[in-house]
C-alpha positions as CSV (number, residue, x, y, z in Angstrom):
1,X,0.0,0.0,0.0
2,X,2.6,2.3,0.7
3,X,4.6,1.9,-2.6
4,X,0.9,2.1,-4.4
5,X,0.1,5.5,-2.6
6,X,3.6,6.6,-2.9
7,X,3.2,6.4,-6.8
8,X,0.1,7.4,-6.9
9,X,0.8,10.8,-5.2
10,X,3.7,11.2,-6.9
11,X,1.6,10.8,-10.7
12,X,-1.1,13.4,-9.2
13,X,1.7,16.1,-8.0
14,X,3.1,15.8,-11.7
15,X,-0.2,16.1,-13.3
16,X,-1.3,19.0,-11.0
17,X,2.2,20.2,-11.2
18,X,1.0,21.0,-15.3
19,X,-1.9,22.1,-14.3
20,X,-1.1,24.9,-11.8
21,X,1.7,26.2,-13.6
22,X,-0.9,27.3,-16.3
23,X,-2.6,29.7,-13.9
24,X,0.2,30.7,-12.1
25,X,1.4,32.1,-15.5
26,X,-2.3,33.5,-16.4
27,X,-2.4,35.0,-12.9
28,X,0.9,36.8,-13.9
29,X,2.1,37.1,-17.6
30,X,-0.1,35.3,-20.0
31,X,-2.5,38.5,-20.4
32,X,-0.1,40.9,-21.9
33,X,1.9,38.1,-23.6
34,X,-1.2,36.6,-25.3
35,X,-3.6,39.5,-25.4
36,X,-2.0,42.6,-25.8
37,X,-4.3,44.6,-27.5
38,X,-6.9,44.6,-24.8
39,X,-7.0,46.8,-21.6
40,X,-5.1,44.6,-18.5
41,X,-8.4,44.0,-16.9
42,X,-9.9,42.5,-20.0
43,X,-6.2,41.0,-20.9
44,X,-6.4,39.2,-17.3
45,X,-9.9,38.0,-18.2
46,X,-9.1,36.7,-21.3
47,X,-6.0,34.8,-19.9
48,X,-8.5,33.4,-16.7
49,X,-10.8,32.0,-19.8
50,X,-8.1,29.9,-21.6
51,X,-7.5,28.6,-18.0
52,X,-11.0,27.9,-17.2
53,X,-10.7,26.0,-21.1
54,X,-8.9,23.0,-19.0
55,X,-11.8,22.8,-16.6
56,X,-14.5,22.1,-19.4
57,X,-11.8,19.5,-21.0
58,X,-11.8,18.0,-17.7
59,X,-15.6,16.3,-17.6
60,X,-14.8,14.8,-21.4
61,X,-11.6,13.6,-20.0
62,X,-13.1,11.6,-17.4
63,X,-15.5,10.5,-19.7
64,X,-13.0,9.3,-22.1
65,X,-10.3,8.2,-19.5
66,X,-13.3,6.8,-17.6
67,X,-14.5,4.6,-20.4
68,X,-10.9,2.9,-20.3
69,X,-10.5,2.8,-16.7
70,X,-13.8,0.5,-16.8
71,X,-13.4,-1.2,-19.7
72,X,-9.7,-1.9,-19.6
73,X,-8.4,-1.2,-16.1
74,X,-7.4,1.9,-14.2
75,X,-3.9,1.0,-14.8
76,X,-3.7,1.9,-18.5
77,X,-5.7,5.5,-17.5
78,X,-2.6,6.3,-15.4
79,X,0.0,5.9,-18.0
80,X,-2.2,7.9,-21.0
81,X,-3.3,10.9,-19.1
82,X,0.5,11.4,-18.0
83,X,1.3,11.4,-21.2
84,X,-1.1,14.0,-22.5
85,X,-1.0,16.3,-19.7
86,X,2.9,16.2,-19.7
87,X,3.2,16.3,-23.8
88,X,0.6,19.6,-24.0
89,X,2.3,21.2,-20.9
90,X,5.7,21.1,-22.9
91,X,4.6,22.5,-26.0
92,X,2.5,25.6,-23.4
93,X,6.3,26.4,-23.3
94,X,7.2,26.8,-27.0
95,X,3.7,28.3,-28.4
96,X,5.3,31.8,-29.6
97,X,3.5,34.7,-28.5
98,X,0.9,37.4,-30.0
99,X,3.6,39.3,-31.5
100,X,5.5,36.7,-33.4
101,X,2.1,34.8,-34.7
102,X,-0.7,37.2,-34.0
103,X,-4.1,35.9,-33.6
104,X,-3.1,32.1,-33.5
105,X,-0.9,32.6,-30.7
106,X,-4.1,32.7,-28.3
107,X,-5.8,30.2,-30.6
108,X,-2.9,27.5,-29.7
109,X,-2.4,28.2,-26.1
110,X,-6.6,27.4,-25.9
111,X,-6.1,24.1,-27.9
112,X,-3.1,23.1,-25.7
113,X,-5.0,24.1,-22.5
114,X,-8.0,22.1,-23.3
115,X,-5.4,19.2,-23.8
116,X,-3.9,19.5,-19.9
117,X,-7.6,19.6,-19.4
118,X,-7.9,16.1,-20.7
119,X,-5.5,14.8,-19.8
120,X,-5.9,15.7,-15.7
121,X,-10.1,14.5,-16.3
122,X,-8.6,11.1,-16.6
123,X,-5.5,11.0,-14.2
124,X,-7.8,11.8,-10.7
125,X,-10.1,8.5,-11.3
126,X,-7.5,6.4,-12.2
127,X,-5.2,7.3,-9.5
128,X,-7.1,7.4,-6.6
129,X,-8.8,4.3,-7.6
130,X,-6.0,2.4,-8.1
131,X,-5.6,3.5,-4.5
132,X,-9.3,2.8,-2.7
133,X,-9.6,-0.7,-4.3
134,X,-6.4,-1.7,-2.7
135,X,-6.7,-0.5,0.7
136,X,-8.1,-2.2,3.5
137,X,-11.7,-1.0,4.2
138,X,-10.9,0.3,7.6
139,X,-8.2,2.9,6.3
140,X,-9.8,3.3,2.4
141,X,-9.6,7.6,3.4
142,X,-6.3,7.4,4.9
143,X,-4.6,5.6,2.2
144,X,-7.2,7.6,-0.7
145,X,-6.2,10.9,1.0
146,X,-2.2,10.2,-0.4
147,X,-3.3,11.1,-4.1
148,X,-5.1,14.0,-2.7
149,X,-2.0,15.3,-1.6
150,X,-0.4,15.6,-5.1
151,X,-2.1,18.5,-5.5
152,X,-1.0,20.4,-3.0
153,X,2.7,19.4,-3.9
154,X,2.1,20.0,-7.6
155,X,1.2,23.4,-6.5
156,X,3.9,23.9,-4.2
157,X,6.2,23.0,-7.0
158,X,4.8,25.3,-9.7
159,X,4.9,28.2,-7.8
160,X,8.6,27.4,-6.2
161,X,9.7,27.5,-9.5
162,X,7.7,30.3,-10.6
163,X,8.9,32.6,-7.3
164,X,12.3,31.3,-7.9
165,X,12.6,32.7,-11.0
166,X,11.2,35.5,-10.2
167,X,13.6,36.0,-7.5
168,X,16.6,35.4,-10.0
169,X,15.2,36.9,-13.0
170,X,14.4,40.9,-13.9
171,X,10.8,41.4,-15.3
172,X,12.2,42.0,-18.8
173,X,13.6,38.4,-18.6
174,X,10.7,36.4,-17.1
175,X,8.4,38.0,-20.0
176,X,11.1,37.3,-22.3
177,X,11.8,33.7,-21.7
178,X,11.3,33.0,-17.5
179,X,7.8,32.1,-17.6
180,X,8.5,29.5,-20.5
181,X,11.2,26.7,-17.9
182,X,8.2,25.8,-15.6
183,X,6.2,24.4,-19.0
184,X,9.2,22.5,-19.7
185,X,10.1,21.3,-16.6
186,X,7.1,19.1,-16.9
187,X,8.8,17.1,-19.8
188,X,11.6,16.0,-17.1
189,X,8.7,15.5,-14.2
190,X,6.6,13.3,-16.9
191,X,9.5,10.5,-17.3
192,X,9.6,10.6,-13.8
193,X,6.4,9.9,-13.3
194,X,6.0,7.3,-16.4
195,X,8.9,5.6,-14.5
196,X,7.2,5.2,-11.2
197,X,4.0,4.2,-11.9
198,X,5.6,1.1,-14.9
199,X,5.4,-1.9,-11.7
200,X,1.9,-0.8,-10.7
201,X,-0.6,-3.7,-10.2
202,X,-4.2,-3.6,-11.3
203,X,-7.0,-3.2,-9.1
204,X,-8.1,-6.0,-7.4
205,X,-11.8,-4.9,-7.4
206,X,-11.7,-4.1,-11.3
207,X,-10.1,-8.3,-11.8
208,X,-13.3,-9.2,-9.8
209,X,-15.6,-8.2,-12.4
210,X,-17.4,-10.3,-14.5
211,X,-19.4,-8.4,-16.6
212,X,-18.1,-5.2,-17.8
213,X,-19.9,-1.7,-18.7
214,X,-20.3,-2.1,-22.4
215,X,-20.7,1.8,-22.4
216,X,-20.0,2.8,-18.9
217,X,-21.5,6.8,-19.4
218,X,-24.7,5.7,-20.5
219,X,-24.9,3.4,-17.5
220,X,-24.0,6.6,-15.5
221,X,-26.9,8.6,-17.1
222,X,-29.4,6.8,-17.0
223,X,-28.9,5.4,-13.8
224,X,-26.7,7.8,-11.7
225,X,-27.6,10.7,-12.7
226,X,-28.9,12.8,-10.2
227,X,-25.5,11.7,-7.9
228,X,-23.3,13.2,-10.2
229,X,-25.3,15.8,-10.2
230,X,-25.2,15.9,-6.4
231,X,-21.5,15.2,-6.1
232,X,-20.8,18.1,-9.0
233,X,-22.9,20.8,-6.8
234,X,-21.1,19.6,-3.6
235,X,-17.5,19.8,-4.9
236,X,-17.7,22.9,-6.7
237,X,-17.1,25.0,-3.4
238,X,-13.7,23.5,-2.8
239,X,-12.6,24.6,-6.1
240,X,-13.9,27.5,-6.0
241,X,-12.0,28.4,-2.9
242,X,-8.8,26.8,-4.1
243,X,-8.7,28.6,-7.1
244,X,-10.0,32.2,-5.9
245,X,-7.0,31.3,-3.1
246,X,-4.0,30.2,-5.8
247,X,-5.0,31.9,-8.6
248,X,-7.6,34.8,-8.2
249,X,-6.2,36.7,-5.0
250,X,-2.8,36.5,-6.7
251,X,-4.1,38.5,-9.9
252,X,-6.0,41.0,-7.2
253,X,-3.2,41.7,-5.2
254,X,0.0,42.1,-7.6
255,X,-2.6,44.4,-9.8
256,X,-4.8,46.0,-7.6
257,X,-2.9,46.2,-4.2
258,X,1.1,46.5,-5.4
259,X,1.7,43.6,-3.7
260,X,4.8,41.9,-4.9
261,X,4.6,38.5,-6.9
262,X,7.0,37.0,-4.6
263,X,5.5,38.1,-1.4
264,X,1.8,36.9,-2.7
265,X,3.1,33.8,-4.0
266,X,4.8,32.8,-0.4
267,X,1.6,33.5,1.4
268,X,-0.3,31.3,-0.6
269,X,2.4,28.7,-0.8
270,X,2.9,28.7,3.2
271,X,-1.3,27.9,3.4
272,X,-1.4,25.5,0.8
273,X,1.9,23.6,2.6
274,X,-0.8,23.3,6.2
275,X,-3.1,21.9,3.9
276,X,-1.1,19.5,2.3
277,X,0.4,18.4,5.8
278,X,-3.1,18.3,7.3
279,X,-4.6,16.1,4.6
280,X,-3.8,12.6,6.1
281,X,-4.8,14.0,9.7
282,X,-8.1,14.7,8.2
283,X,-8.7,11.6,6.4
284,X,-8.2,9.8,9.6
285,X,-11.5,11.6,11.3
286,X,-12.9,10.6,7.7
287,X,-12.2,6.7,8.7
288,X,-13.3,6.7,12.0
289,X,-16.4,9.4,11.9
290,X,-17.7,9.2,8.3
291,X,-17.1,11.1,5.0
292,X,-20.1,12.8,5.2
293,X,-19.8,14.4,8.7
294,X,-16.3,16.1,7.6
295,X,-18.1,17.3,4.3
296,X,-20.5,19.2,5.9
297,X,-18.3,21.0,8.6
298,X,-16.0,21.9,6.1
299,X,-18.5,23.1,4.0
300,X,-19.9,25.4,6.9
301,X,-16.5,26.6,7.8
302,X,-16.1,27.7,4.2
303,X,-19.5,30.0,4.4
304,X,-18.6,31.2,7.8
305,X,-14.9,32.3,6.6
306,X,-15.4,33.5,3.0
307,X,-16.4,37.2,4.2
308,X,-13.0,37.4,6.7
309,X,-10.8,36.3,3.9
310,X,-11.8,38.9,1.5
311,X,-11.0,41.4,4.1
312,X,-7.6,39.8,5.0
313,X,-6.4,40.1,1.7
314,X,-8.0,43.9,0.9
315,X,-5.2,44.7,3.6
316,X,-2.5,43.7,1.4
317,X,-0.5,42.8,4.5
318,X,1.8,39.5,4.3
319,X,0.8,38.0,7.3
320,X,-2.8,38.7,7.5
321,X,-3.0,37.4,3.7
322,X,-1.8,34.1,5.1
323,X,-3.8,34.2,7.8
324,X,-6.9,34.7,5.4
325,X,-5.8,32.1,3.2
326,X,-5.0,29.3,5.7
327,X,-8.4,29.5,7.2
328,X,-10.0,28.9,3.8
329,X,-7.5,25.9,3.2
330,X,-8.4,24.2,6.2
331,X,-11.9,24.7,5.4
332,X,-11.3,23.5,2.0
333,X,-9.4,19.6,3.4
334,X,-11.4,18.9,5.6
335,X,-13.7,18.3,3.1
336,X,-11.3,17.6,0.1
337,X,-9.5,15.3,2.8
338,X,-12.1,12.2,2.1
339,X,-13.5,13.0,-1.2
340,X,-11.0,10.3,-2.6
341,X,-13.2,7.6,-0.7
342,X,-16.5,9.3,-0.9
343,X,-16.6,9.6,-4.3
344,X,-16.0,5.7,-5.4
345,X,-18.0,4.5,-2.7
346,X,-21.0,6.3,-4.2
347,X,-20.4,4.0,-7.2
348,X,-20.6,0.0,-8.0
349,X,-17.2,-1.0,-9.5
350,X,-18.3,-1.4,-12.8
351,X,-18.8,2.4,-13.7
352,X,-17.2,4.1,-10.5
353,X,-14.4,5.2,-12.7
354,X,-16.5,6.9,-15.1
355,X,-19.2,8.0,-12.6
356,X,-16.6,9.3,-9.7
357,X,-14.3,11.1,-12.5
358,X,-17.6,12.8,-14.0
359,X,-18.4,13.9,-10.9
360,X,-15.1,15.5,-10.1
361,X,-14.7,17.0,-12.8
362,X,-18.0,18.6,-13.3
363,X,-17.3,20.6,-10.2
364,X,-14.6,21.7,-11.2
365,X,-16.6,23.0,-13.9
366,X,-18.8,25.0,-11.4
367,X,-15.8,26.1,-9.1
368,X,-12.4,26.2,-10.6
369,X,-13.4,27.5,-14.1
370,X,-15.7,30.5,-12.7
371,X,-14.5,31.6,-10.3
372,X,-11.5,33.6,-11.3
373,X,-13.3,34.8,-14.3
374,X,-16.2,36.3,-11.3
375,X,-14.3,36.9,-9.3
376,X,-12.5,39.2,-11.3
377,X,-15.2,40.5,-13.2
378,X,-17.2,41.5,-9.8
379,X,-14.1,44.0,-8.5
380,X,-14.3,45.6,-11.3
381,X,-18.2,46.5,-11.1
382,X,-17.8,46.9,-7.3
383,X,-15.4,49.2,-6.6
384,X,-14.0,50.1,-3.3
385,X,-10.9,48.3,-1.8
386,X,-12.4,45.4,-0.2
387,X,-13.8,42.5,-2.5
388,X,-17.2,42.2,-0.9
389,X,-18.9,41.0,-4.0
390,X,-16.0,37.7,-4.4
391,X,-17.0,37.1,-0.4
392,X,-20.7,36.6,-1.3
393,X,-20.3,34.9,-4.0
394,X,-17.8,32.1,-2.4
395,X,-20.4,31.9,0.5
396,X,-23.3,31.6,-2.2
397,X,-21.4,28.5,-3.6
398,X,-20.7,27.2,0.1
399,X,-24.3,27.3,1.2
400,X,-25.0,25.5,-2.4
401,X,-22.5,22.8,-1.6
402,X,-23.8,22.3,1.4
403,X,-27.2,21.5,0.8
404,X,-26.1,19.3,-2.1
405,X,-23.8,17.0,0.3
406,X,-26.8,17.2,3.2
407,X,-28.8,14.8,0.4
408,X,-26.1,12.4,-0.2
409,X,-25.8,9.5,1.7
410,X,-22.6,7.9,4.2
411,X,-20.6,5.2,3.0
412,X,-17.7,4.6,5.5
413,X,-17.5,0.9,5.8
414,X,-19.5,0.0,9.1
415,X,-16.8,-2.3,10.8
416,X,-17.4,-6.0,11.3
417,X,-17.8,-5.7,15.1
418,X,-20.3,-3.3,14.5
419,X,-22.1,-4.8,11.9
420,X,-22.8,-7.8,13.7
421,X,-25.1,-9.1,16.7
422,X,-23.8,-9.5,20.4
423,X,-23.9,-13.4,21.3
424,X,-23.5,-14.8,25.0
């Protein structure tokens, strides 16, 4: 179990790795790069829509990705979507920009975007499945909650390499060339990650089947529909505060507040490194309480702290940023935490790939794609210095998550001692 999780975090802090780079660089240079003849509001915009492309690609990744994973085995899902993700990330690096090729240069970076997109729809199902149907019942969040960690390090890593250049670099020469090495670092990070997950052995709960979805998505709509509906809803508040965290608030404070890229990019880091360290912690309750328990707090925490984390960051001070941020990350794993488990344990074996993966992703959708696009559009409508419109929106999505996961049902495992009669 330990290798398994071991690889399988590492394949998820690649993929993410890919991912995050993307809207670090959106965040910070991709506007004026890509979009130079609109305003730097509408340029940021524009930038936040190409990275909100990956989040639509997401849904028709799992769906694609989700179609192998039942039909073949999650194994094979691992090694394609590492692949794609890593191949499109690469060539992010080498698309020339708007005033080499003009129009097309945009026009590229969309088509490689929705590729990452894609690719990362498939590599979340097949990792943490490959995961949950090894583990022992008992510790199926613990174990699950190791992929859920790659994000955080992918993360981590983008922006490390992002901050270190800018640390090394003059502005003239990150524009120039800088924010092109994080896209091809991912080439180097790919092999690696090809390499560890080659010895992987298929889940045992995907040899156990006998008959197989002959089209696992239509299975999924015609019989699960309204829980990937309900599982969409519920997730889309973590992304929504992960990505108005990471992605938004560093756009708002480098243009609106002065705030240096480095010093944004190290408060966010230091929260995101709590939640990342907290993640098994939290999957623990998620073993021993239930998933659904921890879903629901965190999803109250969220609506409570949306409205004090607006008004952290308006102050542009370091440490209050962090201290905004970190509440909202804490909020955001303990529900993120057990989501791994939740999510295939909603679903019989046969289509959880597709129907877990859907699911995911299609919160993302709701969350991660919006938000920095809303978020962006309603300070510029509201005016003033503190963000009041973002708050109330984030707290709008909460409450919506939070009704959506009050109608879904438990699944921790009900251990055996439990389950059965007292004799004597």
């Amino acid at each position: 179990m330990l290798r398994l999780a071991a690889a399988s975090l590492a394949g998820t802090a690649i993929e993410f790795y890919d991912f995050f780079v993307y809207g670090t660089a959106a965040a910070l240079i991709l506007g004026p790069l890509f979009f130079p003849t609109f305003s730097p509001v509408a340029g940021t915009l524009a930038a936040f829509a190409t990275f909100g492309v990956g989040f639509v690609a997401r849904p028709l990744g799992s769906v694609l990705f989700g179609h192998i994973g039942d039909r073949h085995g999650r194994r094979p899902v691992l090694v394609a979507s590492l692949l794609l993700t890593g191949a499109s990330t690469v060539a992010v690096g080498c698309v020339p920009t708007y005033d080499t090729i003009g129009v097309t240069a945009p026009l590229l970076l969309l088509a490689l975007r929705f590729l990452q997109g894609l690719g990362l729809g498939g590599e979340w199902g097949g990792a943490v499945l490959l995961t949950v149907e090894h583990a022992p019942a008992g510790r199926r969040a613990l174990w699950s909650s190791f992929p859920q960690v790659g994000p955080a390090l992918g993360f981590l890593l983008a922006n490390g390499v992002v901050l270190g250049l800018s640390a090394t670099l003059s502005e003239a020469q990150f524009a120039a060339w800088g924010w092109r090495v994080p896209f091809w670092a991912a080439g180097v990070l790919a092999v690696v990650g090809l390499w560890l997950r080659s010895s992987l052995a298929e889940s045992p709960s995907f040899l156990k089947i006998d008959d197989h979805a002959r089209v696992p998505l239509a299975e999924v709509v015609r019989d699960h529909w309204r829980l990937v509906l309900l599982t969409a809803g519920a997730l889309s508040i973590g992304y929504a505060v992960f990505y108005a965290v990471t992605t938004w608030s560093l756009a708002y404070a480098t243009e609106r507040l002065g705030v240096g890229r480095s010093v944004m990019l190290t408060c966010i880091m230091g929260a995101v490194l709590v939640k990342g360290s907290l993640t098994p912690v939290a999957a623990l309750f998620g073993d021993r309480y239930g998933r659904r328990p921890l879903c629901l707090i965190g999803c109250a925490a969220t609506a409570l702290w949306m409205f004090p984390m607006v008004a952290l960051l308006a102050t542009g001070e370091p440490l209050l940023m962090f201290l905004g941020f970190l509440g909202a990350m804490l909020a955001f794993i303990t529900m993120f935490a057990v989501i791994a488990a939740y999510l295939p344990e909603l679903y019989e074996p046969r289509v959880r790939c597709t129907g877990a993966a859907v699911g995911y992703n299609l919160g993302g959708v709701l969350g991660g794609a919006l938000t920095p696009i809303v978020a962006t559009a309603l300070v510029e409508q509201g005016g003033g210095r503190v963000p009041w419109g973002v708050g109330a929106y984030l707290t709008g999505v909460a409450l919506l998550s939070l009704g959506c996961f009050a109608l879904l049902p438990e699944t921790r495992p009900v251990p055996a001692a439990a389950a059965e009669p007292a004799t004597g």
